[in-house]
N, C-alpha and C positions, 0 to 999 in steps of 0.2 A: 379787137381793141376792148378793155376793160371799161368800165364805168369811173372812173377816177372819184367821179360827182356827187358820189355816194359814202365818200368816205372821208376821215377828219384829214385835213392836209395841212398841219401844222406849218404857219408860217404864212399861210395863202387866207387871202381871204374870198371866199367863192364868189361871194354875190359882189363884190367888186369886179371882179374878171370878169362875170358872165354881163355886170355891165358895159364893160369897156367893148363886148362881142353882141350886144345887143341882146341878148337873152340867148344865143345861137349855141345849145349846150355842144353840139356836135363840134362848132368848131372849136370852141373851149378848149373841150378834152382836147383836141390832137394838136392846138397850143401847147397842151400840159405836157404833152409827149414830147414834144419837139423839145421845150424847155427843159423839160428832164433830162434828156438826152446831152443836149450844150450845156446844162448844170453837172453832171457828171466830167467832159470835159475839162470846165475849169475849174474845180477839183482840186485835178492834178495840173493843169498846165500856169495854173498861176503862182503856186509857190514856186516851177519852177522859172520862170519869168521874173521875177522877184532875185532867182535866188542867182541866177546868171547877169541881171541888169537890166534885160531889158524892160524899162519903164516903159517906152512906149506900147508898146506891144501888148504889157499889163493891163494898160488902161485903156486900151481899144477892147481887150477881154473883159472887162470890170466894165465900160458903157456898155455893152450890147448885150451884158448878163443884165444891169440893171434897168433897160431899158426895157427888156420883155418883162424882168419882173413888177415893173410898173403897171404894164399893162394887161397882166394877168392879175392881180392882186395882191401882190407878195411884197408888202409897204415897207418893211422893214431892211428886205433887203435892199429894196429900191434907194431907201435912204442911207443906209451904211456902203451899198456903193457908190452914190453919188458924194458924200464926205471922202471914199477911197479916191476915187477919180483927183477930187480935190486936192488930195494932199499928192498924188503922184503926178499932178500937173506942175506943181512947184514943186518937185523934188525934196519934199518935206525927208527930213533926215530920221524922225520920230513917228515914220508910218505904221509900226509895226502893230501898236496897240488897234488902228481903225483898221489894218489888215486881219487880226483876231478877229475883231468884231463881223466884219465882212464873212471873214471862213467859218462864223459859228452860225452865223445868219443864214450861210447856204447849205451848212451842214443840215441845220432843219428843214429848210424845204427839199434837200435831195430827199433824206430823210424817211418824211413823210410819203411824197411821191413814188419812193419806193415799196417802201409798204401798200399803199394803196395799188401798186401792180401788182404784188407778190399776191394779196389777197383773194385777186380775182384769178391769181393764178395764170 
């Protein structure tokens, strides 16, 4: 496993995470990984959830992305998924703009998260 905690993770904010773990940097990281991993994921599976209908389904992937990103540090995303969630709980017809925002928000923490494994090789 890489040191993830060494390096800039745009999107993330470290010392928020390593709060929410207690200072516990081991488990941090393999958070980060895990999240990395389910951020990859839905990627790809949410435009196509989206693009097929299923809402539900969307926003069950859209909580449980922004629920870890809450609790790792990743404020931003936390909060453009929580407005996605919103708008696909009432079938908002004008999601698309807080759906942008969502996929550009995850686009940076995959991002960075990747970078910071590639680094350490």
């Amino acid at each position: 496993m890489t040191n993830m905690l060494h390096h800039d993770l745009p999107g993330i904010d470290k010392n928020r995470g390593l709060a929410s773990v207690r200072g516990n940097d081991e488990l941090y990281e393999k958070l980060l990984y895990k999240f990395h991993d389910q951020c990859l994921d839905a990627v790809t599976q949410l435009p196509q959830l989206l693009r097929q209908g299923h809402s539900q389904a969307a926003m069950r992937l859209v909580h449980s992305v922004k629920g870890v990103a809450g609790s790792l540090g990743a404020q931003r995303l936390f909060e453009t998924g929580q407005q996605l969630e919103a708008r696909l709980a009432i079938a908002d017809p004008d999601v698309a703009p807080v759906v942008a925002a969502f996929d550009a928000e995850l686009a940076t923490v995959v991002q960075g998260l990747n970078a910071a494994r590639r680094a350490e090789g």
